[in-house]
HTML snippet that shows the backbone in 3Dmol.js (N, CA, C, O; Angstrom):
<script src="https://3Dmol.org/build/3Dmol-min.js"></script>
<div id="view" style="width:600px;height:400px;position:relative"></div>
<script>
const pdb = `
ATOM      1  N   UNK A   1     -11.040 -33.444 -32.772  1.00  0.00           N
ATOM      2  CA  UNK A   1     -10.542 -32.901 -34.015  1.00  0.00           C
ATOM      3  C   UNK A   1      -9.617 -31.739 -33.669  1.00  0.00           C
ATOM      4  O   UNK A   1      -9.819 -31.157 -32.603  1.00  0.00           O
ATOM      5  N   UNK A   2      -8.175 -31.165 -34.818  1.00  0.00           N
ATOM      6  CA  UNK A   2      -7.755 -30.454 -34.275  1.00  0.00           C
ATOM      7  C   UNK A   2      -8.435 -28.965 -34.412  1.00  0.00           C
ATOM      8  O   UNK A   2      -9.541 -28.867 -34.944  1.00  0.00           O
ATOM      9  N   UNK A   3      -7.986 -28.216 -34.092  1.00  0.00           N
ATOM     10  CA  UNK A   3      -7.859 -26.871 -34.305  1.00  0.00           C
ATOM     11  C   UNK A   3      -7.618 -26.728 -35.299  1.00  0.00           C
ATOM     12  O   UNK A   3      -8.576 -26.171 -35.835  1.00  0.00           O
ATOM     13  N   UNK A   4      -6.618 -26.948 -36.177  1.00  0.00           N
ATOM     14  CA  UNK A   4      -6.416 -26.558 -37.229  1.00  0.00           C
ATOM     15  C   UNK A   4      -7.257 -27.013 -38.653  1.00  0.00           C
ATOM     16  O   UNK A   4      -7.189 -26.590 -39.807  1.00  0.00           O
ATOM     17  N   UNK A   5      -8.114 -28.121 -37.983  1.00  0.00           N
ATOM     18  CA  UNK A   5      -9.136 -28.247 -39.113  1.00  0.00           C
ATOM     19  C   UNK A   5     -10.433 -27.612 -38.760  1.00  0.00           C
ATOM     20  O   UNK A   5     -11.179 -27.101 -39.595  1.00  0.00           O
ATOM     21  N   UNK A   6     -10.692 -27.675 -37.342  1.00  0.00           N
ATOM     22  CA  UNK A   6     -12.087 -27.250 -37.139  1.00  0.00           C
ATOM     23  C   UNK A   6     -12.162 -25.962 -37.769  1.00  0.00           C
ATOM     24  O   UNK A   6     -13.231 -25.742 -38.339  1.00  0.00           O
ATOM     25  N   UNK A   7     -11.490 -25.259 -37.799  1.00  0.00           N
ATOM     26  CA  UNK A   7     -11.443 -23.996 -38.042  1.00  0.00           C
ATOM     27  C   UNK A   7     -12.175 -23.641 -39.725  1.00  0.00           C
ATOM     28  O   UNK A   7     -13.249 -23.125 -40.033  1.00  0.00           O
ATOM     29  N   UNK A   8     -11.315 -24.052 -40.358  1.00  0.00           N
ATOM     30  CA  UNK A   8     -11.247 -24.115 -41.877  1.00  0.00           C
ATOM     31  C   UNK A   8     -12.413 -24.997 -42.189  1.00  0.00           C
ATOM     32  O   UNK A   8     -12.868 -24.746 -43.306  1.00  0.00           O
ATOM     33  N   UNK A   9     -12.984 -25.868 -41.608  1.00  0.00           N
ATOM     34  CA  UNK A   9     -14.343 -26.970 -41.710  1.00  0.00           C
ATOM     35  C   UNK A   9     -15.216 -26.118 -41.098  1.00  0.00           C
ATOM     36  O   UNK A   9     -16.209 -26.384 -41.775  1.00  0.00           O
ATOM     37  N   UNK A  10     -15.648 -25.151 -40.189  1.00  0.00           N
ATOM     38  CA  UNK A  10     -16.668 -24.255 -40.032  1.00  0.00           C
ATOM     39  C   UNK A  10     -17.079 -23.492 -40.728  1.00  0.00           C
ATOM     40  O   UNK A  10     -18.201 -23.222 -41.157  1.00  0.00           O
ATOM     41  N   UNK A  11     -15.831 -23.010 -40.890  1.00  0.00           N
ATOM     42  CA  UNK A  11     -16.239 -21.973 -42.174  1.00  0.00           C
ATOM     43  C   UNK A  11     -16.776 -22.101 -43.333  1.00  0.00           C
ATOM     44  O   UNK A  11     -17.837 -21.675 -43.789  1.00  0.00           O
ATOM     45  N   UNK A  12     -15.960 -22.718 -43.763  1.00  0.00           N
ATOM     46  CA  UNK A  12     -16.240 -23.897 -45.014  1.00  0.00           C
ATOM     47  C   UNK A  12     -18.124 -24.111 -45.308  1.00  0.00           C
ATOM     48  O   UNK A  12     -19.029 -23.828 -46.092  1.00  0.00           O
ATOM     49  N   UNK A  13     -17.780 -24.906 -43.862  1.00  0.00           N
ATOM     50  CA  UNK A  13     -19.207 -25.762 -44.140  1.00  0.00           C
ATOM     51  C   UNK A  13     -20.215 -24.763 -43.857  1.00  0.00           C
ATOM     52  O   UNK A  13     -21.400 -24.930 -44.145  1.00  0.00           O
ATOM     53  N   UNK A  14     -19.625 -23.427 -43.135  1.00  0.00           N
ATOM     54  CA  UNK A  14     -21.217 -22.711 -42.821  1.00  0.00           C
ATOM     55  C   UNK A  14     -21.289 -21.936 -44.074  1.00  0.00           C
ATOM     56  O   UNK A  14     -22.400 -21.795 -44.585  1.00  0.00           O
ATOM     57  N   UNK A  15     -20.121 -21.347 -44.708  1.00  0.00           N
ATOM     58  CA  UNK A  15     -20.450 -20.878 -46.319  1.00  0.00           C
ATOM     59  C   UNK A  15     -21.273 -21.371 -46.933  1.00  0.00           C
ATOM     60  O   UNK A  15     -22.350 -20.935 -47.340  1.00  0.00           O
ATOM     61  N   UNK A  16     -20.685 -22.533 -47.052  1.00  0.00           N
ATOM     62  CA  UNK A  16     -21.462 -23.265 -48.675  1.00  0.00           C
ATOM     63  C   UNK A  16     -22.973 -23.687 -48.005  1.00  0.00           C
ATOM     64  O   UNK A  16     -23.846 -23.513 -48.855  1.00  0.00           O
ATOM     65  N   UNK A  17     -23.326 -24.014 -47.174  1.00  0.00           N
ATOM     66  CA  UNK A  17     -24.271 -24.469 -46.185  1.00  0.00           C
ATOM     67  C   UNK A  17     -25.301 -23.359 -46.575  1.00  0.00           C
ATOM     68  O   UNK A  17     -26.346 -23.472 -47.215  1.00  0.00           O
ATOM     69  N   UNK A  18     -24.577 -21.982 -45.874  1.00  0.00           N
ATOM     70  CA  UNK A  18     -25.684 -20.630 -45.867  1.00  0.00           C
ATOM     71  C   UNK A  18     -25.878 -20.150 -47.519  1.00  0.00           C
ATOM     72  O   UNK A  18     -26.859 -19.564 -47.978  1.00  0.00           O
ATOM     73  N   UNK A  19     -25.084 -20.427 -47.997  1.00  0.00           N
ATOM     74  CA  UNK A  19     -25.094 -19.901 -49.918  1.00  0.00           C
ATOM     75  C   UNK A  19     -26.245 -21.163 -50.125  1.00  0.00           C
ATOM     76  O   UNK A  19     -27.355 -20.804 -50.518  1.00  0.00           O
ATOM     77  N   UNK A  20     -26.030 -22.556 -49.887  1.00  0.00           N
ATOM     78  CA  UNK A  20     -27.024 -23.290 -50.859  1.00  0.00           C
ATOM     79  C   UNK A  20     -28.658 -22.921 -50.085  1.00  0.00           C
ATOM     80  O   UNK A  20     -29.629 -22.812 -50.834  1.00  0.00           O
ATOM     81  N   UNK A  21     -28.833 -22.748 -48.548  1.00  0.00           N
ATOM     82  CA  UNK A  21     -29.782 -22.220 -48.207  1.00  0.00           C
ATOM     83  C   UNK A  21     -30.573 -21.171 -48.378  1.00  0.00           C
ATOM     84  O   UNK A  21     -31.792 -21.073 -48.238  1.00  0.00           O
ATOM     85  N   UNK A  22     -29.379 -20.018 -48.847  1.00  0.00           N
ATOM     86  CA  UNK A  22     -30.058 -18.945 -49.615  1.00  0.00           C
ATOM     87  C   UNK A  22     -30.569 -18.997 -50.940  1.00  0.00           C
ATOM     88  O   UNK A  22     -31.503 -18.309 -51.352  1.00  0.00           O
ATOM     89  N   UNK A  23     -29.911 -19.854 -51.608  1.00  0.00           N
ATOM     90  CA  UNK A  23     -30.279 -19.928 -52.967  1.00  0.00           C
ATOM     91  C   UNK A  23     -31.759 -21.187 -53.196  1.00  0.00           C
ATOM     92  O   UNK A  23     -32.361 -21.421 -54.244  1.00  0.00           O
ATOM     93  N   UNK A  24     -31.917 -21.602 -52.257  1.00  0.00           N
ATOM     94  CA  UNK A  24     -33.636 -22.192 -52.300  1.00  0.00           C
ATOM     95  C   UNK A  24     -34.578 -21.002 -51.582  1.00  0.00           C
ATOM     96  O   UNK A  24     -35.807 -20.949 -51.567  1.00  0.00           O
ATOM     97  N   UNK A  25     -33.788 -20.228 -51.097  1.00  0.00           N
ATOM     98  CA  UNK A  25     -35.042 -18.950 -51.026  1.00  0.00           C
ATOM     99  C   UNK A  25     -34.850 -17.936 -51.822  1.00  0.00           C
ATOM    100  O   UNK A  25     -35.502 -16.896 -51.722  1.00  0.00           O
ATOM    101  N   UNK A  26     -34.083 -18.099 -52.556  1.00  0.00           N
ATOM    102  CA  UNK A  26     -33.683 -16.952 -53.909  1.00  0.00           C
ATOM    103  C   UNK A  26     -32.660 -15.596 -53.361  1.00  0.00           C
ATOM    104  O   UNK A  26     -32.630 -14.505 -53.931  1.00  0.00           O
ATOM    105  N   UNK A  27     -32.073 -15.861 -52.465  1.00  0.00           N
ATOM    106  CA  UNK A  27     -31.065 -14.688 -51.553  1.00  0.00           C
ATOM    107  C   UNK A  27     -29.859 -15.547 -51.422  1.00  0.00           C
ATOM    108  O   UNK A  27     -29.696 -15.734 -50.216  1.00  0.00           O
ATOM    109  N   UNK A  28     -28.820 -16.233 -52.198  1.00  0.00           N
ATOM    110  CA  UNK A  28     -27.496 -17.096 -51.877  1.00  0.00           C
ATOM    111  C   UNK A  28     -26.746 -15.804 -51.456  1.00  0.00           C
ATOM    112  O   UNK A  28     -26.003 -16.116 -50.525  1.00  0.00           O
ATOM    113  N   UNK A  29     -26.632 -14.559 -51.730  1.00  0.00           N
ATOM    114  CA  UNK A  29     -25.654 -13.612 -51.354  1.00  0.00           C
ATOM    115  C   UNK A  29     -25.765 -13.659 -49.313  1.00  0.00           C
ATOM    116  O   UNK A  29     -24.991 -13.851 -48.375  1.00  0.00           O
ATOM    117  N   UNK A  30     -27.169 -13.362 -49.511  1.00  0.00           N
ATOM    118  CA  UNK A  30     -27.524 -13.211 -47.821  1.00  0.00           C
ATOM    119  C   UNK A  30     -27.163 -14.411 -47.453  1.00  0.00           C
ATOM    120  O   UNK A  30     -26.141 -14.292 -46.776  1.00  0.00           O
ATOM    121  N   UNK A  31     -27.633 -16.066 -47.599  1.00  0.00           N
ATOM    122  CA  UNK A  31     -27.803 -17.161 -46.696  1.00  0.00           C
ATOM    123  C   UNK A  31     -25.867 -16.810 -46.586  1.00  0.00           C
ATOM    124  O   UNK A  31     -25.357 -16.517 -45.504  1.00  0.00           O
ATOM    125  N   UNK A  32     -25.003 -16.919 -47.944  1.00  0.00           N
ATOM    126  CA  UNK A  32     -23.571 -17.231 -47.879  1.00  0.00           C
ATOM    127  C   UNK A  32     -22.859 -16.317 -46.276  1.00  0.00           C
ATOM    128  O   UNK A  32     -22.031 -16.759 -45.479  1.00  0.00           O
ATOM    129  N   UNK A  33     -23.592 -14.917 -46.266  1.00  0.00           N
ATOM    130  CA  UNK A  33     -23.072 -14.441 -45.601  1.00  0.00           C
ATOM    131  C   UNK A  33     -23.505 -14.450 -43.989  1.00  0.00           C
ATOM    132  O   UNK A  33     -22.849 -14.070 -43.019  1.00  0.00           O
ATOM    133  N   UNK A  34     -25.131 -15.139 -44.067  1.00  0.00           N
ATOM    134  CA  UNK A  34     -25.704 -15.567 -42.399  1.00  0.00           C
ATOM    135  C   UNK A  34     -24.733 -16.898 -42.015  1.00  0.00           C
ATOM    136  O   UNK A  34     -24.351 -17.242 -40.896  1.00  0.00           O
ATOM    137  N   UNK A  35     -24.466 -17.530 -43.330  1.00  0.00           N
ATOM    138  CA  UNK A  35     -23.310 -19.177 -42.924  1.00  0.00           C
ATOM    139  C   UNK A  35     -22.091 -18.653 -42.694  1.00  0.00           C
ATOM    140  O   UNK A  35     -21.441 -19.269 -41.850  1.00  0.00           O
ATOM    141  N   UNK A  36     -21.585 -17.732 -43.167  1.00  0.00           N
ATOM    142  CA  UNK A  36     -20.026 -17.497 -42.940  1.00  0.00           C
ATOM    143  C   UNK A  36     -20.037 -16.737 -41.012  1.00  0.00           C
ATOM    144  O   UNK A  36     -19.197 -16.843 -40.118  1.00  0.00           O
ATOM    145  N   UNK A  37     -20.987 -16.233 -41.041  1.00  0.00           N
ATOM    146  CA  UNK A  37     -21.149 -15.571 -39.690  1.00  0.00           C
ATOM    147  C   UNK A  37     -21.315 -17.015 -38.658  1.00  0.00           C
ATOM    148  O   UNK A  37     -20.465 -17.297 -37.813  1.00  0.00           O
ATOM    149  N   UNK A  38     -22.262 -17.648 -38.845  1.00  0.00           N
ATOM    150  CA  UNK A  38     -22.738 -19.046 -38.201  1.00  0.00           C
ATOM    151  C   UNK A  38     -21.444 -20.083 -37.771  1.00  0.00           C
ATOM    152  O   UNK A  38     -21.309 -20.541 -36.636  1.00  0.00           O
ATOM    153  N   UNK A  39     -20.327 -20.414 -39.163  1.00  0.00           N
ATOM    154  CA  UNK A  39     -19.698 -21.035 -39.182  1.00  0.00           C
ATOM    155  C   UNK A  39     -18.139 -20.296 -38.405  1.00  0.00           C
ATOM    156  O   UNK A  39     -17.592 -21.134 -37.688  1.00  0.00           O
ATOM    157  N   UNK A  40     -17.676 -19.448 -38.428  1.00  0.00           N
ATOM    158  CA  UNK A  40     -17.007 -18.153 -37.843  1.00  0.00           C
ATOM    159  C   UNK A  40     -17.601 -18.811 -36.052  1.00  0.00           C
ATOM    160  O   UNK A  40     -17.014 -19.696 -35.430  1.00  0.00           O
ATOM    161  N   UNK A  41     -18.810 -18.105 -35.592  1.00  0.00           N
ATOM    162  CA  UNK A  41     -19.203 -18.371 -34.410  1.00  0.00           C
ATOM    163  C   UNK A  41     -19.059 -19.734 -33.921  1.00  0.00           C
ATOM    164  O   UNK A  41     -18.922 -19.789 -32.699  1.00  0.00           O
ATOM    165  N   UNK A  42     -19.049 -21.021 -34.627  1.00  0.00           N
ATOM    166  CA  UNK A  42     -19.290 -21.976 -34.151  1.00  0.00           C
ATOM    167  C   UNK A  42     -17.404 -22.411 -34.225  1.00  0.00           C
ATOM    168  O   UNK A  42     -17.048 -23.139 -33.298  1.00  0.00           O
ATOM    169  N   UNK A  43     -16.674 -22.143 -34.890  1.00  0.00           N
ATOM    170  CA  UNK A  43     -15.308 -22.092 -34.754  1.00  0.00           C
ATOM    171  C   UNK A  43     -14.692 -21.710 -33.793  1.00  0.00           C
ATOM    172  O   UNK A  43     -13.666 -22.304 -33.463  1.00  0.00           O
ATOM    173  N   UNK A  44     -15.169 -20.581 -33.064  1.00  0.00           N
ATOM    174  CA  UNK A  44     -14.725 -19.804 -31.866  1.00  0.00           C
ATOM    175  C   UNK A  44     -15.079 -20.385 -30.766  1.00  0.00           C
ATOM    176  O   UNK A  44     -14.378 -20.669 -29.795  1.00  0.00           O
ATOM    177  N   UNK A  45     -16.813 -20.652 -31.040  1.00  0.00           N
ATOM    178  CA  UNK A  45     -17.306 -21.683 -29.431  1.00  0.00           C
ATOM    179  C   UNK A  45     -16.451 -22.739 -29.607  1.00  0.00           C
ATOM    180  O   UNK A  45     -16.045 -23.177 -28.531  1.00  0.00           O
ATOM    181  N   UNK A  46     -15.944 -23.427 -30.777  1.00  0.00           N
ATOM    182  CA  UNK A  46     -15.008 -24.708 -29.999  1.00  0.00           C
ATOM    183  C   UNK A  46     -13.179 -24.380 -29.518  1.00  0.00           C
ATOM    184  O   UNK A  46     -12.307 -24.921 -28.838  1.00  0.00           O
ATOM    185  N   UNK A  47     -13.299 -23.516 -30.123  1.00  0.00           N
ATOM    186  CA  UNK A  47     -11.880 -22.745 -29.215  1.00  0.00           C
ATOM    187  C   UNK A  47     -12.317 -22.453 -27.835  1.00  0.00           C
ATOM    188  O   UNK A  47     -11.716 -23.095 -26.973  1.00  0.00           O
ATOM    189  N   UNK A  48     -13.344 -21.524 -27.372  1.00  0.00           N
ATOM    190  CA  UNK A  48     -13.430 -21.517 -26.554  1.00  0.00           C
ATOM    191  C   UNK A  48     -13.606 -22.688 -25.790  1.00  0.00           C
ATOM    192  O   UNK A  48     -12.792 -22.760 -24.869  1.00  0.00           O
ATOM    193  N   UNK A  49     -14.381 -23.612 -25.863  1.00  0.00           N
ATOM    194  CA  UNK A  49     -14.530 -24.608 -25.185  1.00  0.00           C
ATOM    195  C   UNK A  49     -13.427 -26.376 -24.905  1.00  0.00           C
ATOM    196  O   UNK A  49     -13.568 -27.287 -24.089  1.00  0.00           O
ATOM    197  N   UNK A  50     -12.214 -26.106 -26.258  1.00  0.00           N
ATOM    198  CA  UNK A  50     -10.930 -26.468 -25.507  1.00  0.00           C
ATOM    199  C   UNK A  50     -10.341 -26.021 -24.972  1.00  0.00           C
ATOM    200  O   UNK A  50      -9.605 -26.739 -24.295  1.00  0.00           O
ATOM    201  N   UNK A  51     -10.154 -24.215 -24.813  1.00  0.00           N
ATOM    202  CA  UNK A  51      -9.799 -23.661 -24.022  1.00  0.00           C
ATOM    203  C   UNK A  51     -10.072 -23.840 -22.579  1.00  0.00           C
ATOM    204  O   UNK A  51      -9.144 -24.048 -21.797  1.00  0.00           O
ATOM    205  N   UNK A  52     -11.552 -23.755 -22.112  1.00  0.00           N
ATOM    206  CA  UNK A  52     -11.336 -24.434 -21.332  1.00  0.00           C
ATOM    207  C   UNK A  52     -11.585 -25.804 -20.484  1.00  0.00           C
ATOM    208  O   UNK A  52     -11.739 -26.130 -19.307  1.00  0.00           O
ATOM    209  N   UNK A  53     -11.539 -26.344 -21.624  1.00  0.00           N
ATOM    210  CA  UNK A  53     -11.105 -28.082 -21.140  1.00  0.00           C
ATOM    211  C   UNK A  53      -9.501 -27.941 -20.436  1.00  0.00           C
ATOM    212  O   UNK A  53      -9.080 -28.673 -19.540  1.00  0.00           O
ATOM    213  N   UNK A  54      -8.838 -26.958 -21.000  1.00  0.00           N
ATOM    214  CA  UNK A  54      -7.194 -27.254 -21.140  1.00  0.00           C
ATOM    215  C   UNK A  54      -6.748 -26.728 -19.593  1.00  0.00           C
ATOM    216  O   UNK A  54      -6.022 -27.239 -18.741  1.00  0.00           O
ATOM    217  N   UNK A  55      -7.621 -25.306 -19.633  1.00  0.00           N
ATOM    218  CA  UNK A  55      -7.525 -24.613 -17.888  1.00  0.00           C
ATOM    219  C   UNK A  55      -7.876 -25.517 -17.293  1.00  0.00           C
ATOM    220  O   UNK A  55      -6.935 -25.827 -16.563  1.00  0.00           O
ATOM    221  N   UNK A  56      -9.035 -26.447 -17.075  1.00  0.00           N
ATOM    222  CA  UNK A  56      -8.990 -27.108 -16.096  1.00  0.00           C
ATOM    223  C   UNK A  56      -8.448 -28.324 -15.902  1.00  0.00           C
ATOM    224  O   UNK A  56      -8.586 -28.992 -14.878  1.00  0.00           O
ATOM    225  N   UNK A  57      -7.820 -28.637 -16.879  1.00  0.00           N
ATOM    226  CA  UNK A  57      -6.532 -30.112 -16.859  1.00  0.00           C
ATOM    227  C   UNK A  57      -5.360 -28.957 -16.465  1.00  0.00           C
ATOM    228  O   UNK A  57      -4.818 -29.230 -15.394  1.00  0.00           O
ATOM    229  N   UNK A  58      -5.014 -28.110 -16.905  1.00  0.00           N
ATOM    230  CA  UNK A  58      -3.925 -27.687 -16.090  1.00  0.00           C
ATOM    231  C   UNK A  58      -3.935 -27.525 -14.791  1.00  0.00           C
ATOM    232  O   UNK A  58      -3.081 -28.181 -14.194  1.00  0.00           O
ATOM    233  N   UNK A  59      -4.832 -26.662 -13.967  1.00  0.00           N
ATOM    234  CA  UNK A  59      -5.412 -26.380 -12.922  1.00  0.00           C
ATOM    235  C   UNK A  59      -5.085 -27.752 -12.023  1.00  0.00           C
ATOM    236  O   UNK A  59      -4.351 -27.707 -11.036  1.00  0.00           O
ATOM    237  N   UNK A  60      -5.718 -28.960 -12.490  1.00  0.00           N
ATOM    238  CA  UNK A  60      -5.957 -30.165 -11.926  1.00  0.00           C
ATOM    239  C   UNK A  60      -4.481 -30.436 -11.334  1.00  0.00           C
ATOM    240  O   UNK A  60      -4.122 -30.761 -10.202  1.00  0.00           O
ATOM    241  N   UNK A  61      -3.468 -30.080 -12.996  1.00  0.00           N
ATOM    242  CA  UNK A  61      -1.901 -30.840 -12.964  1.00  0.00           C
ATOM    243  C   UNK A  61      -1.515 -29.733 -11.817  1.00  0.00           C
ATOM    244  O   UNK A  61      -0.609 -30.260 -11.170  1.00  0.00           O
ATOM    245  N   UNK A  62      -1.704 -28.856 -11.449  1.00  0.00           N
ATOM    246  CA  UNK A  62      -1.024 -27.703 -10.725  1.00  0.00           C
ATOM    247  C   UNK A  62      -0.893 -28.099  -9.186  1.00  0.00           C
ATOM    248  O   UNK A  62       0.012 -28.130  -8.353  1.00  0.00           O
ATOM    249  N   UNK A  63      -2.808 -28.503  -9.248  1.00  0.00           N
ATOM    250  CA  UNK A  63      -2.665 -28.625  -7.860  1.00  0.00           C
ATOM    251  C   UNK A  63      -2.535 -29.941  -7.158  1.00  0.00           C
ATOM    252  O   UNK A  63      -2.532 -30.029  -5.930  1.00  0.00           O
ATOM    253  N   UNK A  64      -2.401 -31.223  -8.180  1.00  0.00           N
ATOM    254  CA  UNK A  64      -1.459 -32.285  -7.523  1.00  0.00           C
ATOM    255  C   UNK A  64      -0.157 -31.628  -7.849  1.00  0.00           C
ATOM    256  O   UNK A  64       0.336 -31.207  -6.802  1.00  0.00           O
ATOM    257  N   UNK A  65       0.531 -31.397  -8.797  1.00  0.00           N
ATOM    258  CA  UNK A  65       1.764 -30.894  -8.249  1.00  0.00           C
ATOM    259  C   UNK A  65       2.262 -30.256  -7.206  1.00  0.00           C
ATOM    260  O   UNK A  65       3.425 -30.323  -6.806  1.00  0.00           O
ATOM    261  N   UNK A  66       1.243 -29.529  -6.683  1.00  0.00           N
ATOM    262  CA  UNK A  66       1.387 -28.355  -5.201  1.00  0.00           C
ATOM    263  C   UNK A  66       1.828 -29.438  -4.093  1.00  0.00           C
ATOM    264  O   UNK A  66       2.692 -29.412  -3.217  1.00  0.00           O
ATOM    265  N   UNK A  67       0.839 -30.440  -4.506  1.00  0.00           N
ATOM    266  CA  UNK A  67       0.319 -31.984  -3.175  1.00  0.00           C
ATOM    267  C   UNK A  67       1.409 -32.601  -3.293  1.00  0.00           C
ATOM    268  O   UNK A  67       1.480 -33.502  -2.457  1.00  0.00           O
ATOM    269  N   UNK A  68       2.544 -32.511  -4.135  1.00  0.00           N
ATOM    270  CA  UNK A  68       3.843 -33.033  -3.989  1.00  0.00           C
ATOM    271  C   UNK A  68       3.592 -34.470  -4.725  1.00  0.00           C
ATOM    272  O   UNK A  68       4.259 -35.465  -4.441  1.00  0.00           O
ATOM    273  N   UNK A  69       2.664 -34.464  -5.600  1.00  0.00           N
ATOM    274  CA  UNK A  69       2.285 -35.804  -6.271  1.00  0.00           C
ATOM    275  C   UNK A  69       2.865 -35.598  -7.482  1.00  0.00           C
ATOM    276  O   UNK A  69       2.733 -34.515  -8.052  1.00  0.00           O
ATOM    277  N   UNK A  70       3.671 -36.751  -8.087  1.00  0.00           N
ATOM    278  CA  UNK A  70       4.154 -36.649  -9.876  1.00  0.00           C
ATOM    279  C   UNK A  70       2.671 -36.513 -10.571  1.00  0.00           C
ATOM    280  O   UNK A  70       1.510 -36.572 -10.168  1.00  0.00           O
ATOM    281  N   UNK A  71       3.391 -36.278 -11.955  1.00  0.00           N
ATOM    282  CA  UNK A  71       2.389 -36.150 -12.951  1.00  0.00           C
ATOM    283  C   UNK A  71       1.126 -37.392 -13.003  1.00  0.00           C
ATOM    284  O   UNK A  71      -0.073 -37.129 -13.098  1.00  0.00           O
ATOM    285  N   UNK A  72       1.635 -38.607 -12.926  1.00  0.00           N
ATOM    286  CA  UNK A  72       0.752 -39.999 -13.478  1.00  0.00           C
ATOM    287  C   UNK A  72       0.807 -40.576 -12.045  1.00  0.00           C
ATOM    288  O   UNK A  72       1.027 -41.780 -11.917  1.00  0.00           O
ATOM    289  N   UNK A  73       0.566 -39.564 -10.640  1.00  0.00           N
ATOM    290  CA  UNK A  73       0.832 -40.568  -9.998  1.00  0.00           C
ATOM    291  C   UNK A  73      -1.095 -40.295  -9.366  1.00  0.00           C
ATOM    292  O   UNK A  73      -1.597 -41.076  -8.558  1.00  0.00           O
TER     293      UNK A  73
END
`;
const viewer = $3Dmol.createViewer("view");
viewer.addModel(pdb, "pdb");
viewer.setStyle({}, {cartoon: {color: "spectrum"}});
viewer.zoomTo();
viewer.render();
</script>
């Protein structure tokens, strides 16, 4: 998925997620704002973690390139 949705779908979903959870324990102000924190964090771990998927496909392309090898070879 891209980036540009995960982002806006974390949030999203940890809002409304933490608001309807709070509101079966009678606190939607608190759950809305433990989901917006939840969904926020879980947005970032997947940045971080294409991030580095991406370092180490570059890394990879670098150092066959060093080896004098093309891209697809």
């Amino acid at each position: 998925m891209s980036m540009g949705l995960t982002f806006p779908l974390c949030i999203a979903l940890g809002f409304f997620l933490g608001r309807w959870i709070g509101g079966r324990f009678g606190h939607p102000a608190i759950g809305q704002w433990a989901g917006l924190i939840w969904g926020i964090s879980a947005a970032f771990w997947e940045l971080y973690k294409v991030n580095r998927r991406m370092a180490k496909r570059d890394a990879e392309e670098l150092k066959r390139l060093d080896d004098g090898k093309g891209p697809h070879e």
